[in-house]
Kinemage of the C-alpha trace (Angstrom):
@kinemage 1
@onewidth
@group {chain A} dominant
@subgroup {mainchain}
@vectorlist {calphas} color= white
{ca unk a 1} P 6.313 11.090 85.512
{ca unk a 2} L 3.641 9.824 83.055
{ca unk a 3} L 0.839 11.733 84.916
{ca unk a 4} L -0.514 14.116 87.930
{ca unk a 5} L -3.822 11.390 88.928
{ca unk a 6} L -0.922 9.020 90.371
{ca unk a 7} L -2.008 5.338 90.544
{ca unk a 8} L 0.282 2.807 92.726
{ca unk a 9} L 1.929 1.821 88.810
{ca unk a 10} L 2.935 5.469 88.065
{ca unk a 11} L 3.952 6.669 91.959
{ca unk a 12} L 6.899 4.225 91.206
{ca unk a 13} L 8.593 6.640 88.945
{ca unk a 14} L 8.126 9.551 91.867
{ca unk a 15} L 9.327 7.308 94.437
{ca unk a 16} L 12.425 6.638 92.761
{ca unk a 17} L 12.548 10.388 92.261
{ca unk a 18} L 12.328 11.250 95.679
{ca unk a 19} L 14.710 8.813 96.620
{ca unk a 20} L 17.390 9.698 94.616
{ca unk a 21} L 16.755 13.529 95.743
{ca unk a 22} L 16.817 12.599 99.669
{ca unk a 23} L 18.924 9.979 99.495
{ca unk a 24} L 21.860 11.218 97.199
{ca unk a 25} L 21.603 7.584 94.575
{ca unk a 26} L 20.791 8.087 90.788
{ca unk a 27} L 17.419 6.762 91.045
{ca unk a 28} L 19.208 3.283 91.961
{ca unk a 29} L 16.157 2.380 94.403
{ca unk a 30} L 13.367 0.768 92.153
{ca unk a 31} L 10.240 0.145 93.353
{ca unk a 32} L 8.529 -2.993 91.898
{ca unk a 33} L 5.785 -4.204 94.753
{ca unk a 34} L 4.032 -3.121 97.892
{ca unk a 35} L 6.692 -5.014 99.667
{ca unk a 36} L 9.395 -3.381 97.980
{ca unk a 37} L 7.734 0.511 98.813
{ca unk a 38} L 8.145 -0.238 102.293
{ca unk a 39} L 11.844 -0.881 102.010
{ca unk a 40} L 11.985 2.723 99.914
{ca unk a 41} L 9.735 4.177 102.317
{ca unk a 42} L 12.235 3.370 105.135
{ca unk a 43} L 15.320 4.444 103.449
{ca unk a 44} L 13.651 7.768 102.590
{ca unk a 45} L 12.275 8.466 105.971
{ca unk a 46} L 16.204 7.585 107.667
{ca unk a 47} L 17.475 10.928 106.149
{ca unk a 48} L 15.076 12.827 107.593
{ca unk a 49} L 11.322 14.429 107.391
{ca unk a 50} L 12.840 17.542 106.788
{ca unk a 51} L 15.000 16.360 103.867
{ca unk a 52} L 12.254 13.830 102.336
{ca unk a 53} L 9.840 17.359 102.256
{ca unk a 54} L 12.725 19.061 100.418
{ca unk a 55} L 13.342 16.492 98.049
{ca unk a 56} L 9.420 16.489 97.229
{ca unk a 57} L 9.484 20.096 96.651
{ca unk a 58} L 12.502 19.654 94.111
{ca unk a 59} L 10.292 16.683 92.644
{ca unk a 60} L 7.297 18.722 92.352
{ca unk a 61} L 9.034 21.879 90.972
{ca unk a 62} L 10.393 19.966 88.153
{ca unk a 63} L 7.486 17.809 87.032
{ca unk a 64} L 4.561 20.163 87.656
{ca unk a 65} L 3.709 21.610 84.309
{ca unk a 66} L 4.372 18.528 82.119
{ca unk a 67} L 1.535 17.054 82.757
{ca unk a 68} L -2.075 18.621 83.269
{ca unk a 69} L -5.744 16.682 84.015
{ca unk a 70} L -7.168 20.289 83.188
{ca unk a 71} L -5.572 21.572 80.203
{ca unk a 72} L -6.125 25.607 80.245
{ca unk a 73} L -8.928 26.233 77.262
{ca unk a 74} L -7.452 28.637 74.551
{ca unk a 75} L -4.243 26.993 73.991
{ca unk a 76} L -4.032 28.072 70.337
{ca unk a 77} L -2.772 31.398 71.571
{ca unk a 78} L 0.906 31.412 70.577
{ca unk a 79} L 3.198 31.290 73.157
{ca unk a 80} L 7.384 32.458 73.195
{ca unk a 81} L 9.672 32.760 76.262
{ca unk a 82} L 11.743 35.922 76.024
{ca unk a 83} L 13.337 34.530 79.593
{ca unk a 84} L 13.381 35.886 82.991
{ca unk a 85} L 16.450 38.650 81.896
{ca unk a 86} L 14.572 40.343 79.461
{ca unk a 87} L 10.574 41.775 79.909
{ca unk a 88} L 10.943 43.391 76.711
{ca unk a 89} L 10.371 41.995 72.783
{ca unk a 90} L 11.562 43.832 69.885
{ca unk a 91} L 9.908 43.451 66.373
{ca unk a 92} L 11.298 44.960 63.314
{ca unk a 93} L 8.822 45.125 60.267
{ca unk a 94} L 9.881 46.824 56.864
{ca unk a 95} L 7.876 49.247 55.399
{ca unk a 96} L 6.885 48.231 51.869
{ca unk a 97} L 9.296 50.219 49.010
{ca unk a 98} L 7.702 51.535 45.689
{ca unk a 99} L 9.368 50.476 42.153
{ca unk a 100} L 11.680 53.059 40.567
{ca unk a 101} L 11.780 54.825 37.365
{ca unk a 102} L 13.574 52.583 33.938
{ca unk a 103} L 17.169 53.671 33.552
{ca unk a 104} L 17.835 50.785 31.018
{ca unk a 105} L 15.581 52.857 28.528
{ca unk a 106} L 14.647 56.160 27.223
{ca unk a 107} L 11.000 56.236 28.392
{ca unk a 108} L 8.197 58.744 28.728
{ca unk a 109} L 9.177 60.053 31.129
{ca unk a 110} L 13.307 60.307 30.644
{ca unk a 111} L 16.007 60.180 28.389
{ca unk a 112} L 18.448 57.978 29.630
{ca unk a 113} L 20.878 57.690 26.279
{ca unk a 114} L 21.496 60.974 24.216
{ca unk a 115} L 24.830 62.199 23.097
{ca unk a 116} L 26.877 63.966 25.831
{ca unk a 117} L 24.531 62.610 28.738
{ca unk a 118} L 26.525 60.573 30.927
{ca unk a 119} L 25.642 58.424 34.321
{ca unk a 120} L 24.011 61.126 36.332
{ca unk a 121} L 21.070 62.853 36.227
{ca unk a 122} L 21.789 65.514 33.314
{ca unk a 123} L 20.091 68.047 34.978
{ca unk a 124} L 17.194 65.916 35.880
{ca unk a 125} L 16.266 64.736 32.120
{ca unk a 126} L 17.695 61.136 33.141
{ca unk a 127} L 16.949 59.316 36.321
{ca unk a 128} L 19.772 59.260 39.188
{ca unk a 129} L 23.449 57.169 39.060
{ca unk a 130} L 23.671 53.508 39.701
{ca unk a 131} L 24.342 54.706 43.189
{ca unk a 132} L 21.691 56.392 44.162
{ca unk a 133} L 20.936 55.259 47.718
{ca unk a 134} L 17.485 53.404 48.458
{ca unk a 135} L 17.231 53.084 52.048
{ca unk a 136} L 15.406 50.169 53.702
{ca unk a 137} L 12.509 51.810 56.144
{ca unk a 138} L 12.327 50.022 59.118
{ca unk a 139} L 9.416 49.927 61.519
{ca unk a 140} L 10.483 48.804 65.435
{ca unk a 141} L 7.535 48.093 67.621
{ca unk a 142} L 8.540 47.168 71.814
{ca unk a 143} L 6.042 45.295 73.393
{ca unk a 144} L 7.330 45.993 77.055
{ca unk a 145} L 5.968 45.150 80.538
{ca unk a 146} L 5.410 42.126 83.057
{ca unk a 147} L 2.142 40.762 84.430
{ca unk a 148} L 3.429 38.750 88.034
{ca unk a 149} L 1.422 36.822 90.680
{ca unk a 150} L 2.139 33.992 93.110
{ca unk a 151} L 0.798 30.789 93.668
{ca unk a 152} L 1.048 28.044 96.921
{ca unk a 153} L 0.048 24.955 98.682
{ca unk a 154} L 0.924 23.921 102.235
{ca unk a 155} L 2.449 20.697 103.285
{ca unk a 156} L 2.113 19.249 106.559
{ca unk a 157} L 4.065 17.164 108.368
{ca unk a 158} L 2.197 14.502 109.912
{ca unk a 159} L 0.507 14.154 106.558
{ca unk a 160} L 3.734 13.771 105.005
{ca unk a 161} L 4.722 10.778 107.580
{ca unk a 162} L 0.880 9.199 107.129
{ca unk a 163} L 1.280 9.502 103.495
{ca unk a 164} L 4.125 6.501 103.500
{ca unk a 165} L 2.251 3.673 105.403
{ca unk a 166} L 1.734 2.012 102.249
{ca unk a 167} L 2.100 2.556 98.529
{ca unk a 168} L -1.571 3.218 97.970
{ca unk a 169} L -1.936 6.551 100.419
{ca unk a 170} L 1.381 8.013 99.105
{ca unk a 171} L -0.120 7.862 95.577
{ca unk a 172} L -3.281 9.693 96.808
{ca unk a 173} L -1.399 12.213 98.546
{ca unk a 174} L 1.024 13.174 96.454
{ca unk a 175} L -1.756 13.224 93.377
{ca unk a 176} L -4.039 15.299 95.712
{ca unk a 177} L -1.618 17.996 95.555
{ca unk a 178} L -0.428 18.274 92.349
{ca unk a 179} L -3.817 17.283 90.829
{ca unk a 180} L -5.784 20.323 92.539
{ca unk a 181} L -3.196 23.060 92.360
{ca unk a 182} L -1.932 22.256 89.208
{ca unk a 183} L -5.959 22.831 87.918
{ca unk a 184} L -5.777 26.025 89.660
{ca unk a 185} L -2.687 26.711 87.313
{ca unk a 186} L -4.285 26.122 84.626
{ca unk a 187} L -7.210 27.707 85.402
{ca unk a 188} L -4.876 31.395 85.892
{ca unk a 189} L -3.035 30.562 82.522
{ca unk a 190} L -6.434 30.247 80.436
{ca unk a 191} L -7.089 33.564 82.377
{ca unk a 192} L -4.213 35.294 81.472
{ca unk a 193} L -4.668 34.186 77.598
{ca unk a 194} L -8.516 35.020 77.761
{ca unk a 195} L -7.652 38.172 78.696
{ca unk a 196} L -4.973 38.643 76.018
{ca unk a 197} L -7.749 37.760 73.721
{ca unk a 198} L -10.173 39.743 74.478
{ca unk a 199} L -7.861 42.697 74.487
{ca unk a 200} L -6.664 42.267 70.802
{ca unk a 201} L -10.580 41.430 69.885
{ca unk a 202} L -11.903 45.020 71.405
{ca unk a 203} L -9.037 46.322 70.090
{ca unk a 204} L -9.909 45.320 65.911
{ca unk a 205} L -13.664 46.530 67.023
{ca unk a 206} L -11.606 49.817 68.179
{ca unk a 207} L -9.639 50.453 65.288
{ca unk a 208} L -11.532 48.995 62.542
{ca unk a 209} L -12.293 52.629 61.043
{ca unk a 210} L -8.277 51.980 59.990
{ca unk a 211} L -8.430 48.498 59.425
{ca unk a 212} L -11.338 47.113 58.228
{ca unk a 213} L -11.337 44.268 60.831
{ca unk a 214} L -14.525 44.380 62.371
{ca unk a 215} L -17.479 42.670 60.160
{ca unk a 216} L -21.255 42.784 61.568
{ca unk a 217} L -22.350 39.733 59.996
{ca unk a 218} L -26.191 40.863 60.219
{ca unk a 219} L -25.568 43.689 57.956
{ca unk a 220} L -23.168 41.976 55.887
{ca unk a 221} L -25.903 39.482 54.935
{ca unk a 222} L -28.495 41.813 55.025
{ca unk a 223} L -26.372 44.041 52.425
{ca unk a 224} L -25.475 40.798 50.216
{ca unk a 225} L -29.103 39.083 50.101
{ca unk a 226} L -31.233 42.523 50.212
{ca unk a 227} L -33.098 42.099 53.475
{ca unk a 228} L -33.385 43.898 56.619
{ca unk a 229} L -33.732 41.272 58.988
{ca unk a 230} L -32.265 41.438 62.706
{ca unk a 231} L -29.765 38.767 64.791
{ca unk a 232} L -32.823 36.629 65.993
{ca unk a 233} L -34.238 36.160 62.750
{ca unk a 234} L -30.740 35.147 61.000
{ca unk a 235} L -30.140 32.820 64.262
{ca unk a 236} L -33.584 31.229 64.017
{ca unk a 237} L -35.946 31.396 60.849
{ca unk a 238} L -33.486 32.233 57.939
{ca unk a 239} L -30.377 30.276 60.024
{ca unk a 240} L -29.394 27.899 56.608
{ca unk a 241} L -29.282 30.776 54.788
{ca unk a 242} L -27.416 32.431 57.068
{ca unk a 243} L -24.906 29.727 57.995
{ca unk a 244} L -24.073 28.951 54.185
{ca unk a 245} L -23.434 33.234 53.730
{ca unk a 246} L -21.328 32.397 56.806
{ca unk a 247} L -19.385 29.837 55.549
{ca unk a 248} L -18.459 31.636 52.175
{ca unk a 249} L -17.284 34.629 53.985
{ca unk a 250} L -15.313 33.023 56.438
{ca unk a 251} L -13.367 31.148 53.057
{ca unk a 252} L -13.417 34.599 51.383
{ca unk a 253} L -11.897 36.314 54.146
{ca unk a 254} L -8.856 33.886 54.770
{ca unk a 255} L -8.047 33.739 51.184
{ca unk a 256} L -7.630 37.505 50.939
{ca unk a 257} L -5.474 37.605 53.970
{ca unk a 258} L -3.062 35.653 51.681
{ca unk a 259} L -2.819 38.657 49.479
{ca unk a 260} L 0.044 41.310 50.549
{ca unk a 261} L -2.058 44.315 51.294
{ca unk a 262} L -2.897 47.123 53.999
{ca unk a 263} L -6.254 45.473 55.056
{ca unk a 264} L -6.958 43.608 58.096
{ca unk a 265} L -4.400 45.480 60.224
{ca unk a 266} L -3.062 48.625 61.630
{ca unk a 267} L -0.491 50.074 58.936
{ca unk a 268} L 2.028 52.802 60.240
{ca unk a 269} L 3.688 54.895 57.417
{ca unk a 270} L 6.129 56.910 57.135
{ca unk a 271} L 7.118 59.963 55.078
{ca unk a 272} L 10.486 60.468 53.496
{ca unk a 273} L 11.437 62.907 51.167
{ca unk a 274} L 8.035 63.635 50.060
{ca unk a 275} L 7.151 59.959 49.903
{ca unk a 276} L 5.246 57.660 52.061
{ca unk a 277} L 5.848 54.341 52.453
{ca unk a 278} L 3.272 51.459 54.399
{ca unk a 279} L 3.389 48.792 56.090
{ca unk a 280} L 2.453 45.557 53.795
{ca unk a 281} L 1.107 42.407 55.665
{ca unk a 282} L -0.110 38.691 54.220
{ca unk a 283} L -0.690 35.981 56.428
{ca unk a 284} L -0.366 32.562 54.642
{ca unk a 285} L -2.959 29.647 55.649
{ca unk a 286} L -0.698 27.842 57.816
{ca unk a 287} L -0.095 31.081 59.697
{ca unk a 288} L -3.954 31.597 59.951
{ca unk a 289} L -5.910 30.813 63.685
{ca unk a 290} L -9.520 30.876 63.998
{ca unk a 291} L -11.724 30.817 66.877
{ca unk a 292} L -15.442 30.734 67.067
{ca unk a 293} L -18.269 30.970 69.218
{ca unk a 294} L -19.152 26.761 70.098
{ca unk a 295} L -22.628 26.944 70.303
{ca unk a 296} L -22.842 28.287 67.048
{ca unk a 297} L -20.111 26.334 66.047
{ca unk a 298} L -21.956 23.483 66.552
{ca unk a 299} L -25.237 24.644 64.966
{ca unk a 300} L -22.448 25.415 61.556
{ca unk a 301} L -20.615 22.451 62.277
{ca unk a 302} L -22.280 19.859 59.494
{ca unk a 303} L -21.230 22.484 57.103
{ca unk a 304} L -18.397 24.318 58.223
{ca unk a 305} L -16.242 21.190 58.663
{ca unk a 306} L -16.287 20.231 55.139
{ca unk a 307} L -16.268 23.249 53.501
{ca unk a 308} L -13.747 25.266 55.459
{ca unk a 309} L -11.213 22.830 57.242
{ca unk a 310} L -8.980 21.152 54.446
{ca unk a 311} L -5.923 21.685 52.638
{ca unk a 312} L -7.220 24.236 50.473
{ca unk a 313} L -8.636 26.697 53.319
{ca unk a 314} L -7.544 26.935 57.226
{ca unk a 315} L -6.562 23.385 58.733
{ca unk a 316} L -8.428 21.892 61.534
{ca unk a 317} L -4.903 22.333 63.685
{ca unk a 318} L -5.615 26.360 63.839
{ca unk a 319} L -9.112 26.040 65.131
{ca unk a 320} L -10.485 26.109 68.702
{ca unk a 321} L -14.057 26.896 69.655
{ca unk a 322} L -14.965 28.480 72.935
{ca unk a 323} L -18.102 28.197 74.909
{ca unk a 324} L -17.782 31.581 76.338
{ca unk a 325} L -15.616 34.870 75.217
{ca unk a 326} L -15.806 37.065 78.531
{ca unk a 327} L -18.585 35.424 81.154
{ca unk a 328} L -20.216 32.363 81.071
{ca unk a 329} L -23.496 33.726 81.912
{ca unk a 330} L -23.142 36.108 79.296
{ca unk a 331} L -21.760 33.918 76.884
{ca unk a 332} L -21.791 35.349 73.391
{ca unk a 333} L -20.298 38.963 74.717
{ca unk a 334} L -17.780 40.706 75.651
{ca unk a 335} L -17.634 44.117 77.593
{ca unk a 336} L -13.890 45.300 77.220
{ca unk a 337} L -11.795 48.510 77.392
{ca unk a 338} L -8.855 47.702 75.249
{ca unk a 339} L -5.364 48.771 75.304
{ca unk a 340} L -4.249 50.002 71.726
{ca unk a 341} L -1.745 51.608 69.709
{ca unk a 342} L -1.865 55.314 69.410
{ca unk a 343} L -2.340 55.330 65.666
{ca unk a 344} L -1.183 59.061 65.446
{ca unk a 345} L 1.688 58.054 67.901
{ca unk a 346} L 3.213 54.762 66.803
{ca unk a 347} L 5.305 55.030 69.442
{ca unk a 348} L 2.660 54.942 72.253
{ca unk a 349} L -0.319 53.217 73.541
{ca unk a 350} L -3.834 54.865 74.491
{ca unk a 351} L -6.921 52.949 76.090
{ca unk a 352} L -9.544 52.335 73.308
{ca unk a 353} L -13.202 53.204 73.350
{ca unk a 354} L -15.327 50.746 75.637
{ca unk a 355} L -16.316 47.530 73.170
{ca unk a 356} L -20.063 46.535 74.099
{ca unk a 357} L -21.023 43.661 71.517
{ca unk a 358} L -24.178 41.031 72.127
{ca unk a 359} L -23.136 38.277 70.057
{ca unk a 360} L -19.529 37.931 68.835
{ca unk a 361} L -19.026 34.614 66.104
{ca unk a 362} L -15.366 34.324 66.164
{ca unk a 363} L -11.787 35.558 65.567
{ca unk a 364} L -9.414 35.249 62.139
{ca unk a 365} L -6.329 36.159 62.877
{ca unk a 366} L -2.116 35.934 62.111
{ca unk a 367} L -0.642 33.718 64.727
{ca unk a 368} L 1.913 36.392 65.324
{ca unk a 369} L -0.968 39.389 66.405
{ca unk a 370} L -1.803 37.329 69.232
{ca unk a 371} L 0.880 35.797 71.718
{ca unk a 372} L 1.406 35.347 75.676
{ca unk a 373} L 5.317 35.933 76.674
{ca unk a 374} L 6.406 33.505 79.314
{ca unk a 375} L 9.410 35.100 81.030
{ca unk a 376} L 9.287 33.486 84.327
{ca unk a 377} L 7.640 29.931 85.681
{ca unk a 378} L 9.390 28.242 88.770
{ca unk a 379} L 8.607 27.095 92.318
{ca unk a 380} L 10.429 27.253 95.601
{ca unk a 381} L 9.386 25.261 99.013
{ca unk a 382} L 10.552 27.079 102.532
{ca unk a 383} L 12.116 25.602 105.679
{ca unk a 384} L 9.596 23.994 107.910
{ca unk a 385} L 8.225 26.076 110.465
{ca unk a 386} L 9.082 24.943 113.568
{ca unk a 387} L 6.404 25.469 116.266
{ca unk a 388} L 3.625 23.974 113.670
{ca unk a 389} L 5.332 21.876 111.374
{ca unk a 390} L 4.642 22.869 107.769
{ca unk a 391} L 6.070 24.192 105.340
{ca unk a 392} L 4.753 25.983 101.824
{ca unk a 393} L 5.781 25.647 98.207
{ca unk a 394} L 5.482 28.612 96.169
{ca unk a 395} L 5.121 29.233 92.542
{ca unk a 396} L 5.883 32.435 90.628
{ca unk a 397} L 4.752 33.467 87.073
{ca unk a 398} L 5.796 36.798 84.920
{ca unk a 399} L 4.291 36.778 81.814
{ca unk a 400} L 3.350 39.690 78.969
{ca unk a 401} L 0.156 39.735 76.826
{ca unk a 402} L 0.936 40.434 73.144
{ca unk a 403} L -1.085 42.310 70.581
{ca unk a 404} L 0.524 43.150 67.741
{ca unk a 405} L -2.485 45.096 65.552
{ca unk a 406} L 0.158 45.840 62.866
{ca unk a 407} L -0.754 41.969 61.786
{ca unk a 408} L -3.596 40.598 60.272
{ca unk a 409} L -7.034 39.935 63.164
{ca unk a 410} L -10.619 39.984 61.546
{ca unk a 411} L -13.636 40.383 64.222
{ca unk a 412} L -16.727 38.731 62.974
{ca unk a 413} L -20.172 39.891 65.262
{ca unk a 414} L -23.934 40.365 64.816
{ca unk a 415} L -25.428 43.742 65.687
């Protein structure tokens, strides 16, 4: 089915949907004029009201989400399906190993080759045998747990029966439905990734003191040009000079996250025989998202496009720019109590410190720090009730919101 809006061209395709469902053909009815609908109305309607609602329910369940006249806003959050048998995903990271002492040489710091010595550690003047053991170190984080809700529309009978007088009012009915409640859809899934977004950005603010991530952009500039101006300044008066200091650091920042390092992200170590070992990460540009603040987007845009976007620096594909971050009345803030690892307990998660910021710019981040976990989309339609004739399709989602702070995520803000 090309699209929800149905016209009398595309309700063709559902027709012949519906009466293959109802009727039990392989789509063998076609539809090719209003005089031919009326034929296909009739053969529909002989099975049944009752069967022609269940075969619209089947329709609907299977064509719903392909489609969408409202697309839900931040769609560059990455998105996996762990399925409806597991609410759990398992990552495995490997702690980054150090280099080892020359055996191939008598060094500095031992003699490897001296008469007598042989292939073990002659009392610790020569480094350890060829099989000396050098464990990988393994890091497994779980990100665990379900977020559920319901959704519905009724469908009454008489409308049903109305809805087939002619080709035009089927098309309007059956686009009525899906049209409105597949916007409200759409409107709960940009919810649901909102809110995973504004999770993992309070949660950089939270633990930049270990990361780095969080960069006030006044006092950045203020720090690189010498001045002590505040937010309204920068956004007004001085707002070339500002936007081209913007620019640079934005290209600065995503060519360091290239580099293997422990910036930019949460780094758990561990400590084995007197040695600790981190957690390297580098995010390559391809693997880099962005999103930004629109209205100042748009103030940048004349110079941000060229200078950022091409093949050298982030591609326009990883971009998306947001008129609001939290509340549209409130539109450059956010106000957010983040969920966040335990950094002195890898193994558990703590609620951060309330995040209060005015004026947040945008987001860099690894694709992988940021995802939404579908485990469960489907819909269901019930027997028609009886006494008043309707019936109700249902839809049920189970999803889990991902942060993974152990990747890259820079927070860019004005104080």
């Amino acid at each position: 089915m090309p699209g929800r809006t149905l016209t009398p061209l595309d309700c063709y395709q559902l027709i012949n949907a519906i009466a293959a469902e109802a009727t039990g053909q392989d789509g063998t009815l076609t539809a090719v004029n209003t005089s031919t609908f009326v034929s296909v109305g009739e053969s529909i309607l002989r099975t049944g009201t009752e069967n022609t609602l269940n075969a619209i329910s089947l329709v609907l369940g299977r064509t719903f989400m392909a489609v969408r006249p409202y697309e839900a806003k931040l769609r560059i959050v990455n998105a996996i399906n762990s399925g409806l048998y597991a609410n759990r995903v398992r990552k495995i990271s490997y702690l980054s190993r150090y280099a080892q002492p020359s055996g191939a040489f008598n060094t500095d710091l031992y003699t490897n080759h001296a008469m007598g010595y042989d292939n073990n550690s002659n009392g610790g003047s020569s480094v350890a045998s060829m099989w000396e053991q050098n464990q990988p170190v393994p890091l497994e984080m779980n990100f665990a747990g379900s977020s559920v809700w319901d959704d519905s529309t009724t469908v009454y009978e008489k409308q049903l029966q109305a809805a087939f007088r002619d080709e035009a009012s089927f098309a309007d009915f059956m686009g009525g439905i899906m049209t409105e409640k597949g916007n409200d859809i759409e409107s709960e899934k940009e919810a649901f990734n909102r809110a995973t977004l504004l999770n993992f950005m309070a949660g950089i603010y939270d633990l930049t003191a270990v990361t780095g991530g969080a960069i006030d952009m006044t006092a950045a500039y203020n720090a690189w040009a010498g001045t002590s101006y505040t937010r309204a300044q920068l956004l007004s008066t001085y707002r070339k000079e500002f936007l081209g200091f913007y620019v640079a650091t934005v290209k600065k920042l995503s060519n360091q996250l290239t580099n293997r390092s422990m910036k930019y992200h949460w780094s758990p170590s561990k400590t084995i025989n007197g040695v600790t070992y981190n957690l390297l990460r580098h995010t390559p540009k391809s693997k880099q998202k962005l999103i930004m603040f629109r209205p100042f987007w748009i103030d940048a845009e004349s110079l941000v496009l060229p200078e950022i976007f091409n093949d050298q620096y982030l591609k326009i594909d990883n971009f998306e720019a947001v008129d609001f971050w939290q509340d549209e009345l409130v539109p450059a803030g956010i106000n957010i109590t983040p969920a966040i690892p335990d950094t002195s307990d890898p193994t558990t998660q703590t609620a951060g410190a309330a995040v209060a910021l005015d004026y947040v710019l945008g987001v860099l981040y690894d694709e992988d720090a940021l995802l939404v976990d579908y485990q469960l989309d489907s819909s269901y339609s019930t027997p028609v009730e009886a006494r008043k004739q309707y019936r109700n399709i249902w839809w049920h989602f189970k999803k889990n919101a991902i942060n993974d702070f152990t990747e890259n995520g820079i927070l860019l803000y004005m104080g």
